[in-house]
N, CA, C and O atoms as CSV, one atom per row, in Angstrom:
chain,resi,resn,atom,element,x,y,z
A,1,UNK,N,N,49.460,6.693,-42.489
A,1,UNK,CA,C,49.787,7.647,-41.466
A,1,UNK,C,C,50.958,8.477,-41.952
A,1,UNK,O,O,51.806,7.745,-42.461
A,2,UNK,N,N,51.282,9.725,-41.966
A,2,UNK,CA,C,52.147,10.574,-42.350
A,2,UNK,C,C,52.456,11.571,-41.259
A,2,UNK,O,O,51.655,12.078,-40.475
A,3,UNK,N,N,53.444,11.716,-41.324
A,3,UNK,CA,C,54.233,13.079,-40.189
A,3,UNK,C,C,54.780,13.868,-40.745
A,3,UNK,O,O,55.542,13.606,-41.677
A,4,UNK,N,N,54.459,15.419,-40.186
A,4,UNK,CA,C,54.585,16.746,-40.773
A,4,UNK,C,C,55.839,16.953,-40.114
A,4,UNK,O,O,55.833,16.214,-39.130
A,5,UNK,N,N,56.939,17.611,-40.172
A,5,UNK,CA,C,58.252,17.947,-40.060
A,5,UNK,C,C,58.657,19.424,-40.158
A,5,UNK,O,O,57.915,20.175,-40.792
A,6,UNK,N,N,59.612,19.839,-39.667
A,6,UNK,CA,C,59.594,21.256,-39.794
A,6,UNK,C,C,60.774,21.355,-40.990
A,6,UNK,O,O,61.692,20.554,-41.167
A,7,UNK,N,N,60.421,22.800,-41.901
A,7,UNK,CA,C,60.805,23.212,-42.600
A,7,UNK,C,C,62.534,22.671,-42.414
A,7,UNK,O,O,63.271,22.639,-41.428
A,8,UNK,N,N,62.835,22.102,-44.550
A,8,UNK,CA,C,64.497,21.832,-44.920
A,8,UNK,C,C,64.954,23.200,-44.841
A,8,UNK,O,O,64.411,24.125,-45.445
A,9,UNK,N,N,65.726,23.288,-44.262
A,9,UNK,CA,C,67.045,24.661,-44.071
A,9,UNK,C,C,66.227,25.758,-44.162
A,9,UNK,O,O,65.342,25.908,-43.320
A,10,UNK,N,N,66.415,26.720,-45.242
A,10,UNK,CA,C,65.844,27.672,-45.648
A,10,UNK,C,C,64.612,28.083,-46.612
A,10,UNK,O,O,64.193,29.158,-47.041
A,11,UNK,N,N,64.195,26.628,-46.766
A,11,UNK,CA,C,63.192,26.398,-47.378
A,11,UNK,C,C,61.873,26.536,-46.730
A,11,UNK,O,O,61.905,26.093,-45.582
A,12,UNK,N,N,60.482,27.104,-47.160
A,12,UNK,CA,C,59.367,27.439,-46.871
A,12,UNK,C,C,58.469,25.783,-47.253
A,12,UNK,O,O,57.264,25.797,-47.003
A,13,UNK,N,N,58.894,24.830,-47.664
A,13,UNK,CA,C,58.032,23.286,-47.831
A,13,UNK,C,C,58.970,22.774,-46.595
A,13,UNK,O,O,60.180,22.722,-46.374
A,14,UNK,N,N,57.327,22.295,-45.657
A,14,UNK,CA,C,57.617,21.228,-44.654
A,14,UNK,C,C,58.082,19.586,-45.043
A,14,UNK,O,O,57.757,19.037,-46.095
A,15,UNK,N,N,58.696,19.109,-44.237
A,15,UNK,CA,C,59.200,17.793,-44.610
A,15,UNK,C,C,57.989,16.387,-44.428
A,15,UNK,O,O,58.095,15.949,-43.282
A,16,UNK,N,N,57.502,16.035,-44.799
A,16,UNK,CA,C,56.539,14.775,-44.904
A,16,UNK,C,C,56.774,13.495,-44.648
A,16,UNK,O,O,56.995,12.838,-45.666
A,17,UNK,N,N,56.806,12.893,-43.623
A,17,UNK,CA,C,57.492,11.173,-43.882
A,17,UNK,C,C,55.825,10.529,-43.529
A,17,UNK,O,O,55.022,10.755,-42.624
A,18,UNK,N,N,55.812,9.689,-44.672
A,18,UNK,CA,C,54.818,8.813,-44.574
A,18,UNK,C,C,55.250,7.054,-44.803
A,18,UNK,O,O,56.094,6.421,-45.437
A,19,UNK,N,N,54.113,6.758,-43.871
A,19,UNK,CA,C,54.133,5.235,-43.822
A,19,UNK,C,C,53.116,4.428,-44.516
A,19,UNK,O,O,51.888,4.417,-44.607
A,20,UNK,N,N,54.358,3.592,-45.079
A,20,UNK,CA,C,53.039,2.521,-46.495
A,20,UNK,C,C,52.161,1.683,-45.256
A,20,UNK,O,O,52.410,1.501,-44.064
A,21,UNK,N,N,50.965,1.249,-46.174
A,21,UNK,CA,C,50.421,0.261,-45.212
A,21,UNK,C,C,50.357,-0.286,-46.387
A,21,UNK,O,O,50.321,0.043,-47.573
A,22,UNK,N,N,50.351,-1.558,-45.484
A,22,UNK,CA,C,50.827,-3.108,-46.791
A,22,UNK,C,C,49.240,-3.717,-46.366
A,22,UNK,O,O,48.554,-3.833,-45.350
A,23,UNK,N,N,49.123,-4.082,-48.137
A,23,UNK,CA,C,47.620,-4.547,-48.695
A,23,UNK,C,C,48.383,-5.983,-47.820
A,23,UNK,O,O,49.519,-6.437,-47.684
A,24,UNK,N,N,46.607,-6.417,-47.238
A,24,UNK,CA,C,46.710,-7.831,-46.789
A,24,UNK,C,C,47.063,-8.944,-48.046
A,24,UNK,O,O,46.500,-8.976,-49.140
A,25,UNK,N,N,48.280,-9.945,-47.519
A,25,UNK,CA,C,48.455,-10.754,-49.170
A,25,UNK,C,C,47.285,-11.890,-48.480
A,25,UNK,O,O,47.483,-13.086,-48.695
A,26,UNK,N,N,46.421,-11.588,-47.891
A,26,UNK,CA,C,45.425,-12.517,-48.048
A,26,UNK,C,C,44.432,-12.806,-49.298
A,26,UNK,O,O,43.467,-12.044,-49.223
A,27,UNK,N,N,44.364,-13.635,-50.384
A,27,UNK,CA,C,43.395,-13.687,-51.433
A,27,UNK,C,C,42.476,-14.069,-51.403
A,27,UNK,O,O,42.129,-14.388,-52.540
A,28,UNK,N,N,41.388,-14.362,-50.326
A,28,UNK,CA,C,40.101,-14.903,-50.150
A,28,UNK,C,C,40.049,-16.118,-50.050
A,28,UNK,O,O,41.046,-16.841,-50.068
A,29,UNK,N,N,39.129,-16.428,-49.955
A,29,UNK,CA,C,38.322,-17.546,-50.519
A,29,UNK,C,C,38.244,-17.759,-51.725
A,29,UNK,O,O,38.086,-16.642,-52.218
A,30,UNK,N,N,38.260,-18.756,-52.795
A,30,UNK,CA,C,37.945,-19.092,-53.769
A,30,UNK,C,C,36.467,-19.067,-54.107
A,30,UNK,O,O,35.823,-19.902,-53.471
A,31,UNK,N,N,35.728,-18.274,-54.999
A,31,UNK,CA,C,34.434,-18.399,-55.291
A,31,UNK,C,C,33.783,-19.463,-56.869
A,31,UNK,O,O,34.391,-19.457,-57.939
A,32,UNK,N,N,33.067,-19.908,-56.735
A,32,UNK,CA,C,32.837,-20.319,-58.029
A,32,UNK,C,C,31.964,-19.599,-58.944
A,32,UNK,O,O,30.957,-19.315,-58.296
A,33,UNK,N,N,31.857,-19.159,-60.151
A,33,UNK,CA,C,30.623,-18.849,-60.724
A,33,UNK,C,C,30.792,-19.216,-61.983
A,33,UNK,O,O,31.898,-19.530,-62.425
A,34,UNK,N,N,29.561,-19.210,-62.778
A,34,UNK,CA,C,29.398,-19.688,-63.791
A,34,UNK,C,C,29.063,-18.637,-65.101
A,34,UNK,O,O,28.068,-17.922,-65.219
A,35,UNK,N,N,30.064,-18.757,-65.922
A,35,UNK,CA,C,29.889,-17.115,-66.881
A,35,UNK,C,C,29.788,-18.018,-68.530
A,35,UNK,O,O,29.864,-19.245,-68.460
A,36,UNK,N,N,29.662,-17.531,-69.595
A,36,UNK,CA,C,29.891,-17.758,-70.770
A,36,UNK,C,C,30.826,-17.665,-71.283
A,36,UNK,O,O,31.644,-16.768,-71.074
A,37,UNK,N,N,30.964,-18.748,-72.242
A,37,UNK,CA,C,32.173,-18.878,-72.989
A,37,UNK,C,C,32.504,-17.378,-74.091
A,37,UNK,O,O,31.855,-16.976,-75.057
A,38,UNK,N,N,33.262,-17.048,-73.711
A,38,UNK,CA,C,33.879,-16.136,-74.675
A,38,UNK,C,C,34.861,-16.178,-76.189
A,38,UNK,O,O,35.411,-15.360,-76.926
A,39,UNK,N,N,34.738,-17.178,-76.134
A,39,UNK,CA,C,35.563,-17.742,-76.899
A,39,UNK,C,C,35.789,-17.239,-78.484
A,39,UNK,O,O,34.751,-17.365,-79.134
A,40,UNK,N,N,36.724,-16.791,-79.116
A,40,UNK,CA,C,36.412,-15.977,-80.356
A,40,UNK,C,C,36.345,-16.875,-81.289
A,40,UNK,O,O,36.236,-16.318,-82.382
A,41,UNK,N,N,36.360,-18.003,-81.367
A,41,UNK,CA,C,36.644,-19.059,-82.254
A,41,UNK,C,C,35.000,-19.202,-81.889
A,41,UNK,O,O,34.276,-18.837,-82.815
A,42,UNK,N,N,34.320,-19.669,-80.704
A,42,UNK,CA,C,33.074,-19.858,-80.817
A,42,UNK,C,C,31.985,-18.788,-81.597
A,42,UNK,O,O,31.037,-19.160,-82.290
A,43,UNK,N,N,32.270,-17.697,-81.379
A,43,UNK,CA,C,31.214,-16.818,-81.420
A,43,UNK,C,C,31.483,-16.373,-83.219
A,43,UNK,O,O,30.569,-15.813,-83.826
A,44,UNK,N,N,32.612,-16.650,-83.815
A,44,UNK,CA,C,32.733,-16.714,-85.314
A,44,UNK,C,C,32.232,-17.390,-85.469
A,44,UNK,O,O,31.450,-16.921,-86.295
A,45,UNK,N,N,31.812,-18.893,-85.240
A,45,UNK,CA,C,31.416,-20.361,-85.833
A,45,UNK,C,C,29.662,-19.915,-85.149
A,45,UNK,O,O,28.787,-20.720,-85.469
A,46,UNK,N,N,29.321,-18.990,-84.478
A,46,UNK,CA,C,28.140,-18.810,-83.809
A,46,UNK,C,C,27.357,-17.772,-85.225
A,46,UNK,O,O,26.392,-17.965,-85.965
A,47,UNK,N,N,28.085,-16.964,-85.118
A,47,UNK,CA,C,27.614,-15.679,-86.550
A,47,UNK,C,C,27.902,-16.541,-87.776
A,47,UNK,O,O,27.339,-15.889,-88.656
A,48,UNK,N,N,28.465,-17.667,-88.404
A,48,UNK,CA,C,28.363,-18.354,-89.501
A,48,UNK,C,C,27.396,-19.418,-89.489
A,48,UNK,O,O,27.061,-19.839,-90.596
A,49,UNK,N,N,26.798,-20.020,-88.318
A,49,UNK,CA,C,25.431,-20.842,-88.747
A,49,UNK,C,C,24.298,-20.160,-88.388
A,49,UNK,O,O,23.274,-20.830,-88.521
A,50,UNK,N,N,24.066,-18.448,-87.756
A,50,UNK,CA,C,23.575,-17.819,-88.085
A,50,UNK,C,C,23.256,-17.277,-88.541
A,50,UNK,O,O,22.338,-16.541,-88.180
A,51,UNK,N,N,24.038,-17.256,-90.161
A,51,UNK,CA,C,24.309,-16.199,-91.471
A,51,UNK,C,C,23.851,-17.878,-91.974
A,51,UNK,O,O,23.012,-17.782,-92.869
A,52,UNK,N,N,24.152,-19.277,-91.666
A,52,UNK,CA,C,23.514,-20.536,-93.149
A,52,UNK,C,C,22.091,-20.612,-92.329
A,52,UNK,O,O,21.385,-21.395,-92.965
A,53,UNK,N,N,21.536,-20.234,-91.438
A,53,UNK,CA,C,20.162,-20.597,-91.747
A,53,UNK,C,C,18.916,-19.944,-92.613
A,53,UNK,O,O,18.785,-18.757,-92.913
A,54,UNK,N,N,18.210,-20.827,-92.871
A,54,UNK,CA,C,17.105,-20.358,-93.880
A,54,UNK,C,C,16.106,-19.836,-93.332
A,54,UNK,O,O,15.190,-20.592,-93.008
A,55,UNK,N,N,16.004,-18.615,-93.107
A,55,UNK,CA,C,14.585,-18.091,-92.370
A,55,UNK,C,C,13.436,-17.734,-93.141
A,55,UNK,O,O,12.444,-17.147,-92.708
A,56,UNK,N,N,13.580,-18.022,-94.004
A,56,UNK,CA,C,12.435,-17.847,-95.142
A,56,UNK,C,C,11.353,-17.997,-94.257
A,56,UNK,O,O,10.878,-17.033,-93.656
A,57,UNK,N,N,10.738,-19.680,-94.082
A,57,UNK,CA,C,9.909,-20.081,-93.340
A,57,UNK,C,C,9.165,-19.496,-92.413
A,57,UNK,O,O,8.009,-19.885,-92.250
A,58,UNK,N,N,9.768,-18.321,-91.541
A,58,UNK,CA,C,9.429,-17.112,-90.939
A,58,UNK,C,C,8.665,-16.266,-91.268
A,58,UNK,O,O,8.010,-15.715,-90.384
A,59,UNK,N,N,8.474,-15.836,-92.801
A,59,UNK,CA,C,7.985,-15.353,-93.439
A,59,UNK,C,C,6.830,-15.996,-93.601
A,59,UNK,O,O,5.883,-15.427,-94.143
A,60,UNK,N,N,6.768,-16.971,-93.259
A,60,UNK,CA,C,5.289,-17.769,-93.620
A,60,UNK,C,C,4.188,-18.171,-92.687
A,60,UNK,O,O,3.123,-18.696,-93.009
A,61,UNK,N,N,4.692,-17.774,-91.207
A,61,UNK,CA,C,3.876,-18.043,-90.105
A,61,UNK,C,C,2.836,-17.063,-89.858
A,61,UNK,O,O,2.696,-15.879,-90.168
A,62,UNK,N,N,2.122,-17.942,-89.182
A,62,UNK,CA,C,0.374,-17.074,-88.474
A,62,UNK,C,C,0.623,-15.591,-88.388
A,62,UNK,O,O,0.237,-14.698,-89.142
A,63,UNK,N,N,1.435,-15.526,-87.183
A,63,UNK,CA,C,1.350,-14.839,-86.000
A,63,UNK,C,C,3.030,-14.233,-85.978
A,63,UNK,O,O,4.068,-14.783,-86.346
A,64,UNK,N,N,2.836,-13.159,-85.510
A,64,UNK,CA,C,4.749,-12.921,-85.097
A,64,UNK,C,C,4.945,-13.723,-83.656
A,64,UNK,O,O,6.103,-13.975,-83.321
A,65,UNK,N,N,4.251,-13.984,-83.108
A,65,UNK,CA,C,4.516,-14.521,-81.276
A,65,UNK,C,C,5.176,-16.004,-81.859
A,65,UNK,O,O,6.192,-16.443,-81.318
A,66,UNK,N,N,4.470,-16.813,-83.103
A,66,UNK,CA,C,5.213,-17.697,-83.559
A,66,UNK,C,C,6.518,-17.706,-84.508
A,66,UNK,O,O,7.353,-18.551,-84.829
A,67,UNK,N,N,6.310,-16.523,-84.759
A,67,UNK,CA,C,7.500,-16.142,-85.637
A,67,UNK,C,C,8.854,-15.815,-84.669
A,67,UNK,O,O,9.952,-15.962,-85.206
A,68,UNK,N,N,8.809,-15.432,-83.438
A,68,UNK,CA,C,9.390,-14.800,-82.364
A,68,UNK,C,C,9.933,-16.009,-82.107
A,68,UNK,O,O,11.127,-16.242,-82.293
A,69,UNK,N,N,8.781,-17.181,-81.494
A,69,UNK,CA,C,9.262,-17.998,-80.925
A,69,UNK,C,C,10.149,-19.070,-81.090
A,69,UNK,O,O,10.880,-19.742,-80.361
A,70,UNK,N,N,9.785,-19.008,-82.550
A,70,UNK,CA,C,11.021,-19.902,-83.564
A,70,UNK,C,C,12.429,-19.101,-83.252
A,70,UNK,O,O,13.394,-19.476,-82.585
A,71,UNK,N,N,12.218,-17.916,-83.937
A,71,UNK,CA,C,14.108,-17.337,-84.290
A,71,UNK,C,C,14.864,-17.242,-82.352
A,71,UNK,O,O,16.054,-17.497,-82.170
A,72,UNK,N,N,14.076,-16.914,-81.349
A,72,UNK,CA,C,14.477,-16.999,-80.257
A,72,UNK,C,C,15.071,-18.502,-79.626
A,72,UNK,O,O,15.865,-18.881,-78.764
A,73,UNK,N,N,14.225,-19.034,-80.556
A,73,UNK,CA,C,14.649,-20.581,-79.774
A,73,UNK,C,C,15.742,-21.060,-80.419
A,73,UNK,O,O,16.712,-21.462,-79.776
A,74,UNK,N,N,15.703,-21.076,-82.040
A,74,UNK,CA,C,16.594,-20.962,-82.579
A,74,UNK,C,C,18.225,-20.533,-82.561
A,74,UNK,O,O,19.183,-21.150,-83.026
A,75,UNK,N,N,18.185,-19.402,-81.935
A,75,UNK,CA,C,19.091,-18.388,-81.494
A,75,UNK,C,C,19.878,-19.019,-80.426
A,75,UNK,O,O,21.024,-19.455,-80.315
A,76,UNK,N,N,18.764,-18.898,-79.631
A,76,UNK,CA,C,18.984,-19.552,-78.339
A,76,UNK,C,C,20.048,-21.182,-78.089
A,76,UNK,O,O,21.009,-21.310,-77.331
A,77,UNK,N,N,19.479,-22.158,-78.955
A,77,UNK,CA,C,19.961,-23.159,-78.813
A,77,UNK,C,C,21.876,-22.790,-79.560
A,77,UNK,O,O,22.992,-23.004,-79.087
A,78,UNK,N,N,21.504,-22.309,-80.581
A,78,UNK,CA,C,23.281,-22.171,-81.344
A,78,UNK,C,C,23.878,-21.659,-79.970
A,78,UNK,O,O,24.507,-22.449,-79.266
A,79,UNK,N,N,23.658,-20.130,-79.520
A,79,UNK,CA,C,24.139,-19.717,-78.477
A,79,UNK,C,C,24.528,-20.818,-77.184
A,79,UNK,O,O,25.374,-20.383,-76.402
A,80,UNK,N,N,24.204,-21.640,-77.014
A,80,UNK,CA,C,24.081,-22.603,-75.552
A,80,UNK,C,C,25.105,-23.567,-76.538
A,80,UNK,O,O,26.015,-23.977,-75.817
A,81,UNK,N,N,25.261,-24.061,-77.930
A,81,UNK,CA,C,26.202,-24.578,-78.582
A,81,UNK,C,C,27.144,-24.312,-78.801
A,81,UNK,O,O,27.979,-25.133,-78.420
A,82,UNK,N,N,27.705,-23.040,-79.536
A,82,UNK,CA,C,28.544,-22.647,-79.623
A,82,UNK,C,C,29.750,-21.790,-78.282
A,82,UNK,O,O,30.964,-21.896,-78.112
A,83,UNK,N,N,28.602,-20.925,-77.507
A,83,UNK,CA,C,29.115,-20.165,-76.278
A,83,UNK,C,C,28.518,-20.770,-75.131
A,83,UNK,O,O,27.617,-20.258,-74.466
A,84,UNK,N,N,29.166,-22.116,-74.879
A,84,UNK,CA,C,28.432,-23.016,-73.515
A,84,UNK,C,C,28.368,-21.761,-72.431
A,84,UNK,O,O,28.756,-20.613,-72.647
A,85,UNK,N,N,27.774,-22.280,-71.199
A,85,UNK,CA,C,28.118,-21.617,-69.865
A,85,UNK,C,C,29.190,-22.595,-69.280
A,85,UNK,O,O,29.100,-23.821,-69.356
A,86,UNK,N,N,30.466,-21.742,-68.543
A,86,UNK,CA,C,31.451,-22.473,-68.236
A,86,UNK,C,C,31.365,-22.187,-66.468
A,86,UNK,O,O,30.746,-21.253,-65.958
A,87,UNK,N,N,32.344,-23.508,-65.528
A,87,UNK,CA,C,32.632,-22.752,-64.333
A,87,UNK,C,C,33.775,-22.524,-63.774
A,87,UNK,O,O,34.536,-23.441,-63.467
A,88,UNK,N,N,34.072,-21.105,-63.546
A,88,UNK,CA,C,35.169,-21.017,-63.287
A,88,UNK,C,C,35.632,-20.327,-61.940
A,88,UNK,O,O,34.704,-19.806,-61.321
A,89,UNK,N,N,36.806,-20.228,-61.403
A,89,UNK,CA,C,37.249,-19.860,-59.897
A,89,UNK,C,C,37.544,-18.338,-59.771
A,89,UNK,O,O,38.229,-17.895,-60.692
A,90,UNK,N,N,37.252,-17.657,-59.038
A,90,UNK,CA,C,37.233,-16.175,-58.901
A,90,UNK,C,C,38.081,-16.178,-57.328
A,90,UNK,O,O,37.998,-17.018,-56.432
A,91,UNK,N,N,38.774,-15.116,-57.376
A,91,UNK,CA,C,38.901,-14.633,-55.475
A,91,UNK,C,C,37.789,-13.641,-55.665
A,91,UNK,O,O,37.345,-13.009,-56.623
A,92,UNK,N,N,37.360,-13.799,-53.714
A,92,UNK,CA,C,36.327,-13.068,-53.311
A,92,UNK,C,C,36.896,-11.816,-52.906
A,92,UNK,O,O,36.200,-11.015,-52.282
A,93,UNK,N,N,38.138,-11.555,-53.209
A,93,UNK,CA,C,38.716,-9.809,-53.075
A,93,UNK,C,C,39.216,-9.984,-54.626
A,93,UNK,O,O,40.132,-9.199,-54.868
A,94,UNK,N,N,38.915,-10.665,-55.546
A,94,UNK,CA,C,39.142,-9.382,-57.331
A,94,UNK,C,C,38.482,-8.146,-56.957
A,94,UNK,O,O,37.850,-7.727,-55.987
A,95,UNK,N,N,38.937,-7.634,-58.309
A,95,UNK,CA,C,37.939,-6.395,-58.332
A,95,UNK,C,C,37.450,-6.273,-59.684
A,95,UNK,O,O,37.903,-6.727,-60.735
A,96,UNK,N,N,36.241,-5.433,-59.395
A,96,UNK,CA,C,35.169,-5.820,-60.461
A,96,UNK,C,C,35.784,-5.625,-61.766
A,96,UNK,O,O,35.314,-6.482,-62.514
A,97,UNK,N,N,36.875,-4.665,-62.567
A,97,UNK,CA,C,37.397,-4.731,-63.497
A,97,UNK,C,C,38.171,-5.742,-63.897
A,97,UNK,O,O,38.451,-5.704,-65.095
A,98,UNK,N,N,38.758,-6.939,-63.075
A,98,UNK,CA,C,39.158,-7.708,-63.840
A,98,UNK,C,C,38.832,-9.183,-64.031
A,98,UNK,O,O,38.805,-10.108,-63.219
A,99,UNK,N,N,38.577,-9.132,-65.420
A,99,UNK,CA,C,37.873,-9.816,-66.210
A,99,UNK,C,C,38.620,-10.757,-66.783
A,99,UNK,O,O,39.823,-10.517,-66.890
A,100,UNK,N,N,38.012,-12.237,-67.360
A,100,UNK,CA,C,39.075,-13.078,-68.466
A,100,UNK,C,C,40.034,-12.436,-68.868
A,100,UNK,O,O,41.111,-12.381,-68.274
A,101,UNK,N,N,39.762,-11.844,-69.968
A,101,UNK,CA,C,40.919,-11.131,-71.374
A,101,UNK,C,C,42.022,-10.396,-69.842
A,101,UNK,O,O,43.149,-10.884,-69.921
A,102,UNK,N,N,41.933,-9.734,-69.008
A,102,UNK,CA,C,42.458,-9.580,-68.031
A,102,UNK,C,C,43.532,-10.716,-67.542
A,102,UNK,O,O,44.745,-10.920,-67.588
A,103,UNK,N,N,42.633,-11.179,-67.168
A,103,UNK,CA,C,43.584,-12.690,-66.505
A,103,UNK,C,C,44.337,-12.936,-67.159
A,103,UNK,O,O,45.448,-13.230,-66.718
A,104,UNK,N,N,44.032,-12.927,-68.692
A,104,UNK,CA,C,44.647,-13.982,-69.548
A,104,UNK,C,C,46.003,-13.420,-69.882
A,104,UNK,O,O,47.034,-14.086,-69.978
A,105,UNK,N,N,45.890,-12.156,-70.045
A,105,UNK,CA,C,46.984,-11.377,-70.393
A,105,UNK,C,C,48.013,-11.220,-69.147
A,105,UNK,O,O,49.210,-11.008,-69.342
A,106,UNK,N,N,47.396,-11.351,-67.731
A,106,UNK,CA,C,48.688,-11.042,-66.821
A,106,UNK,C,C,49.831,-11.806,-66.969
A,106,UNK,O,O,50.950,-11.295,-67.016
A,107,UNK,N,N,49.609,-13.093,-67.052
A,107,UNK,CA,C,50.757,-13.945,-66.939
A,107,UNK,C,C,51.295,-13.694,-68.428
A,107,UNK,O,O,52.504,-13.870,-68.582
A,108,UNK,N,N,50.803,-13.440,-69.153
A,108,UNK,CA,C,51.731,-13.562,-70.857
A,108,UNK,C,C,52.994,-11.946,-70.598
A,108,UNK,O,O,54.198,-11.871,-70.844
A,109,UNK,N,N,51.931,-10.782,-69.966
A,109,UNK,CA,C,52.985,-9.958,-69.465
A,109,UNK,C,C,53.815,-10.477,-69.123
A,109,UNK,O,O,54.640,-10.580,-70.031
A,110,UNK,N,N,54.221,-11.064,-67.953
A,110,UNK,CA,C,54.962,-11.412,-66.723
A,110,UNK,C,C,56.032,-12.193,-67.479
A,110,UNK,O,O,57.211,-11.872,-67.332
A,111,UNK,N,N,55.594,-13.466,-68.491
A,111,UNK,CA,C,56.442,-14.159,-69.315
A,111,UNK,C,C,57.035,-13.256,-70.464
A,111,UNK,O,O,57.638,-13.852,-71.357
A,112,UNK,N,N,56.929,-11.846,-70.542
A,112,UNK,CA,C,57.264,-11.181,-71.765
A,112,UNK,C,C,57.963,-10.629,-71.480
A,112,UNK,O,O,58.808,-10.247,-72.291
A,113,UNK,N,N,58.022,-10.175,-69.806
A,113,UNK,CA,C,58.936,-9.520,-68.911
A,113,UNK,C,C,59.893,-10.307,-68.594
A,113,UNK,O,O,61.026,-9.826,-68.558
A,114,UNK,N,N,59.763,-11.239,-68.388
A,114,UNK,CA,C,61.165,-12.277,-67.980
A,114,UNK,C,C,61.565,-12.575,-68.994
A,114,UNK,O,O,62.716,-12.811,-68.627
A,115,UNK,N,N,61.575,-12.765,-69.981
A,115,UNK,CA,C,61.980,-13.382,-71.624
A,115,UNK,C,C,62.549,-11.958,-72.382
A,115,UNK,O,O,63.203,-12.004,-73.423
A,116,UNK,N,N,62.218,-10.789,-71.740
A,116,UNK,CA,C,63.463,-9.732,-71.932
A,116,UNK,C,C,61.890,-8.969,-73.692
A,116,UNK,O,O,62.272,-8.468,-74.750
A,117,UNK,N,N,61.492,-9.030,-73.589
A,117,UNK,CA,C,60.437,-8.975,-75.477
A,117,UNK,C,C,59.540,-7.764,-74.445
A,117,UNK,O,O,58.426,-8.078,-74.028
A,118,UNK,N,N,60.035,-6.639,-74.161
A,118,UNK,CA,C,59.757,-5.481,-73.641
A,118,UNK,C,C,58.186,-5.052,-74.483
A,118,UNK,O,O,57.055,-4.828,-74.050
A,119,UNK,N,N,58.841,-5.075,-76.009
A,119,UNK,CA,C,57.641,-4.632,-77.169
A,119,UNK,C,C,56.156,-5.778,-76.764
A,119,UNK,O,O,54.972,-5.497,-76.578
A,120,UNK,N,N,56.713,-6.787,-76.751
A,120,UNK,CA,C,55.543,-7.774,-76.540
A,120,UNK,C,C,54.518,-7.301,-75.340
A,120,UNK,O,O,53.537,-7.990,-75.059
């Protein structure tokens, strides 16, 4: 809500007073969901036993639907090994931009800010 004011002294700009409205510090409910591991340590160790397998063998099947069905399953299983599905706690008022790498970084701010390491 804001209120219009009549003109400072001799000045032609009206005066403006506006009122904050304060975000509810309510944080929801806690939601659960279940996302993939992101993990950069996983997904290196994911692209290196995907770079040692031997797909030769591929080369040697019937059909591509069997050829498909191998490297997919294949794929598939490292992926579910290396980058499990994890579960983790969300508020039901985040907003859609913030993400892990998000999260992860607020508090290291906050500790970089109190510890005086401005550059950090």
């Amino acid at each position: 809500m804001h209120l219009v004011l009549s003109n400072i002294g001799s000045s032609d700009h009206n005066a403006v007073v506006m009122t904050l409205k304060h975000r509810s510090t309510d944080r929801g409910p806690d939601v659960t969901v279940t996302v993939r591991s992101q993990d950069s340590n996983g997904r290196v160790l994911l692209g290196q036993a995907i770079a040692d397998i031997n797909w030769s063998p591929l080369y040697h099947m019937e059909t591509c639907d069997e050829m498909t069905e191998i490297f997919c399953g294949t794929v598939t299983q490292l992926v579910f090994y290396y980058l499990p599905m994890r579960i983790v706690r969300r508020q039901s008022t985040d907003e859609p931009w913030i993400d892990d790498q998000f999260r992860h970084l607020m508090p290291c701010r906050h500790y970089a800010l109190k510890t005086g390491q401005t550059a950090r």
